[in-house]
C-alpha positions as CSV (number, residue, x, y, z in Angstrom):
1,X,-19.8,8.1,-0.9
2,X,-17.6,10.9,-1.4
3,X,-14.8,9.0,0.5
4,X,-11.5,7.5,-0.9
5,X,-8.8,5.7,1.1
6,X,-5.5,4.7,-1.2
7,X,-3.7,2.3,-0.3
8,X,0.1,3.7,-0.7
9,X,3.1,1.4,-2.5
10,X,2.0,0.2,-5.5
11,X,-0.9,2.2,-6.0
12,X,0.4,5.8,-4.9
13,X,3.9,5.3,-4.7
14,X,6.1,2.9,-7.0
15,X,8.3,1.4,-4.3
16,X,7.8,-2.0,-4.2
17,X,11.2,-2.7,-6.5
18,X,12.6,-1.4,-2.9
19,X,11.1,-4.3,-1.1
20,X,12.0,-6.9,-4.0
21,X,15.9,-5.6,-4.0
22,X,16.4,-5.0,-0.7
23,X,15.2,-8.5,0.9
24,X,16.6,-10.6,-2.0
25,X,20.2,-9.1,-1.3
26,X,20.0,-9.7,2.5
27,X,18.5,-13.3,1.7
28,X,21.1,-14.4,-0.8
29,X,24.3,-12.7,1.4
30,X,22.5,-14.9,4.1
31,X,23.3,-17.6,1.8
32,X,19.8,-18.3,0.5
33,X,19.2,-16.7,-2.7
34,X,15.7,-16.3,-4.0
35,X,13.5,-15.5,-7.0
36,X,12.0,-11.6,-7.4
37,X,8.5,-13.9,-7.7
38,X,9.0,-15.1,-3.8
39,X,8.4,-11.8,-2.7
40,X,5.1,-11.3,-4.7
41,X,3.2,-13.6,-1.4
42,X,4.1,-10.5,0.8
43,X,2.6,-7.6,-1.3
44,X,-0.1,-5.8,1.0
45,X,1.1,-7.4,4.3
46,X,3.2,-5.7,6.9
47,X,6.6,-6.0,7.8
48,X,6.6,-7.6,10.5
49,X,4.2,-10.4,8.8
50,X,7.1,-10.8,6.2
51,X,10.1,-11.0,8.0
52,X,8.4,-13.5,10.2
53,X,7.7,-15.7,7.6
54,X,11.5,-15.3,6.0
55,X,12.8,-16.0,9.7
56,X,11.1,-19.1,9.7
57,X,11.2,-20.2,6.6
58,X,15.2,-19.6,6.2
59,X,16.1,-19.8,10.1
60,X,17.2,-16.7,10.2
61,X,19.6,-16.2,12.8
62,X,18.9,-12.3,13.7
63,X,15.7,-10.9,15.4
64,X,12.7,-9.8,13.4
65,X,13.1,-6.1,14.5
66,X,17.0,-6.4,13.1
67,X,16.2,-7.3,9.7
68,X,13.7,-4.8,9.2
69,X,15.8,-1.9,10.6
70,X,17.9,-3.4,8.1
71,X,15.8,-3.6,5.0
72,X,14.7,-0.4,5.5
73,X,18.2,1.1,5.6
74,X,18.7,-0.2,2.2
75,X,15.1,0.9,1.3
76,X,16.5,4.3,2.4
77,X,19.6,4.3,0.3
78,X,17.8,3.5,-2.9
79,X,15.6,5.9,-2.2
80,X,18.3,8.5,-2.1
81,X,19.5,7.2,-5.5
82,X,16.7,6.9,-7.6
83,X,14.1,9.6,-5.6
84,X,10.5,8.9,-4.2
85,X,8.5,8.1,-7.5
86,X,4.7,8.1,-8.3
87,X,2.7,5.6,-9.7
88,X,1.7,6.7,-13.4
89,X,-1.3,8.8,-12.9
90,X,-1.7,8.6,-9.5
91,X,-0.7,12.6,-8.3
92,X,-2.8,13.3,-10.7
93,X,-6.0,11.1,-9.8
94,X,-5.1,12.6,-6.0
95,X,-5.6,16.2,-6.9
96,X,-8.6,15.8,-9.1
97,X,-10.6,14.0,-6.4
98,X,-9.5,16.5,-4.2
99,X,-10.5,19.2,-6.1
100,X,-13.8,17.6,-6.4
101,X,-14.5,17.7,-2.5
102,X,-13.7,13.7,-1.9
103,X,-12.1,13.1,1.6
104,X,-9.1,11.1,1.1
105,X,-7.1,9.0,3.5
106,X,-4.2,6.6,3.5
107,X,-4.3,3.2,5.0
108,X,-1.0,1.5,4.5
109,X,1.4,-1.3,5.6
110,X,3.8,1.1,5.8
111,X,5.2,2.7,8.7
112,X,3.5,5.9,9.6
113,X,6.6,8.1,9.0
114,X,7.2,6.9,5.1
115,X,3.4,7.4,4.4
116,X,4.3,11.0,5.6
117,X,7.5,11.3,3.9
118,X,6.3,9.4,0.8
119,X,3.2,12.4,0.5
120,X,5.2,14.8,1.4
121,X,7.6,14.7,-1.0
122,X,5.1,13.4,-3.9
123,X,3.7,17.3,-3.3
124,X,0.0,15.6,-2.0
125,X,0.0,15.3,1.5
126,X,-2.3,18.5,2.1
127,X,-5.1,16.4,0.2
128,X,-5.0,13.6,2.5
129,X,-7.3,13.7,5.9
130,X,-5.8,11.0,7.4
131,X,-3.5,8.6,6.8
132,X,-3.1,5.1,9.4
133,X,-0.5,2.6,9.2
134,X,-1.1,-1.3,10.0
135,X,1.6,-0.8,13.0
136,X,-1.6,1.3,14.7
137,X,-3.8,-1.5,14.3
138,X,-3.8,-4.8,16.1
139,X,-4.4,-6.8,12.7
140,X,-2.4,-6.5,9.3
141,X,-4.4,-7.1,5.7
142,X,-6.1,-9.3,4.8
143,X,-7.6,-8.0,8.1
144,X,-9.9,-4.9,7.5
145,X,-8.5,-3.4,10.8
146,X,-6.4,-0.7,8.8
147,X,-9.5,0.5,6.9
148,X,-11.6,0.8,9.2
149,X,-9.5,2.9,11.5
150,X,-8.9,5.2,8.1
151,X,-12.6,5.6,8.4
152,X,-13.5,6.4,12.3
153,X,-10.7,9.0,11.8
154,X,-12.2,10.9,8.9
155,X,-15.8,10.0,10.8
156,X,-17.2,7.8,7.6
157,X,-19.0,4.9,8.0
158,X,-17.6,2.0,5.8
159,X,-20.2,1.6,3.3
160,X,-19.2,5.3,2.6
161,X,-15.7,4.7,1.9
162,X,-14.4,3.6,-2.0
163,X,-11.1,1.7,-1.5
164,X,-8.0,2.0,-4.2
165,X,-5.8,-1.3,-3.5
166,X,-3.8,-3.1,-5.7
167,X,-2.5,-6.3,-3.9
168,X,-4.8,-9.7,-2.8
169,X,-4.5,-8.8,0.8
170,X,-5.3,-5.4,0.4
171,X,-8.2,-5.8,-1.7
172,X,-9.5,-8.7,0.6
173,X,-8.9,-6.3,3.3
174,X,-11.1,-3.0,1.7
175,X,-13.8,-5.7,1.0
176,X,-13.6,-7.4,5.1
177,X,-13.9,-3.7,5.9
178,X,-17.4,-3.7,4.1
179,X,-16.0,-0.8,1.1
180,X,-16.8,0.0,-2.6
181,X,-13.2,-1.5,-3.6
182,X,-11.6,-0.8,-7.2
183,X,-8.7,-2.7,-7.7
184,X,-5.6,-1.0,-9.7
185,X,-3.6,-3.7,-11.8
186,X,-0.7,-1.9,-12.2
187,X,0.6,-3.4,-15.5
188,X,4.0,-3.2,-14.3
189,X,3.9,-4.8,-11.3
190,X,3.0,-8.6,-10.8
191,X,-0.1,-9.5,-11.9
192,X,-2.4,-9.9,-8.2
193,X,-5.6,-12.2,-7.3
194,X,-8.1,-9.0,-7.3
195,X,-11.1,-11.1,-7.7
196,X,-12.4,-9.0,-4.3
197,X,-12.5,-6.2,-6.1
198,X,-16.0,-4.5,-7.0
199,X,-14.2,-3.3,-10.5
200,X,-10.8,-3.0,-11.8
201,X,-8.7,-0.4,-13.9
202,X,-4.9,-0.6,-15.3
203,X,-5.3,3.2,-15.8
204,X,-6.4,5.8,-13.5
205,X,-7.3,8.0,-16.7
206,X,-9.9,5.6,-16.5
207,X,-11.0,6.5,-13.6
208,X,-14.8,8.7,-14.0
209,X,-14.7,10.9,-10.8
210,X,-18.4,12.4,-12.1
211,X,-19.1,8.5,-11.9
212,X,-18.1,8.1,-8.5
213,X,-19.6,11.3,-7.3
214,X,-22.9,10.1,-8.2
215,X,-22.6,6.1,-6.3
């Protein structure tokens, strides 16, 4: 079991204040303002997932693929303000498990080209193996689809695999897939249903990488 896949915002990257401003300005200039807590529901799902739901929900006017180009635009611009920024702990965790000979992967909701853009410029992208996004796969998370392609890439079998998510639908996912999860409740994020989760830490200092060597 000398295997990890991370999950990537929230648990590598801290990006999901980008989501949270960015779709609460274009909701309330659509004239429908909302609570930071509404977007908590859409943690771990994909885009398109979201923004289908808001369409809906709102009646939305524009198409689907419109307000995510959108979204991400303003993603982007925040971005160039406040810089790419890890989660406490998390470059570190990276490198050490590297060092130690684990595999690592991403599997992510994010579009392929910000995982590699996200690593990149976090200095850790040489560590990773592989990294798939949800838009490769026919089913988002809760749906294990995104971990289990993360593991036929790096040619594990699923029971071989220990899973770092931090959202409901990502840590339902890592179990569907059939892998060791740990869920990581970030204490500054929203507090998340990780009841899936084989263990939980708030700290990746406490994570034991001798520990995991010998599952």
């Amino acid at each position: 079991m000398q295997t990890v896949i991370f999950d990537m915002d929230g648990v590598l990257v801290d990006s999901e204040y980008t989501f949270f401003k960015s779709k609460s300005d274009m909701l309330k200039e659509a004239g429908h303002p909302v609570a930071t807590s509404y977007h908590y529901q859409f943690m771990g799902t994909t885009f398109t997932y979201m923004w289908e739901q808001m369409k809906a929900e709102f009646a939305l006017p524009q198409s689907v693929e419109e307000y995510i180009a959108e979204m991400n635009q303003r993603r982007k611009a925040i971005f160039q303000e406040t810089g790419v920024r890890a989660i406490k702990g998390a470059v570190e965790l990276v490198r050490a498990l590297h060092q130690a000979n684990f595999t690592l992967a991403v599997a992510s909701a994010s579009p392929k080209n910000e995982i590699e853009q996200y690593l990149t410029e976090l200095g850790i992208i040489d560590c990773f193996s592989a990294y798939v996004s949800a838009d490769e796969v026919e089913h988002g998370k809760p749906a294990p689809d995104v971990f289990l392609e993360a593991a036929k890439r790096i040619h594990r079998k699923p029971s071989e695999c220990i899973v770092f998510e931090d959202t409901k639908n990502g840590s339902r996912a890592a179990k569907n897939a059939g892998m060791y999860t740990i869920g990581f409740a970030n204490p500054d994020y929203p507090k998340q249903d990780l009841s899936a989760a084989d263990e939980i830490v708030s700290d990746y200092q406490q994570v034991d990488i001798e520990r995991l060597l010998a599952m």
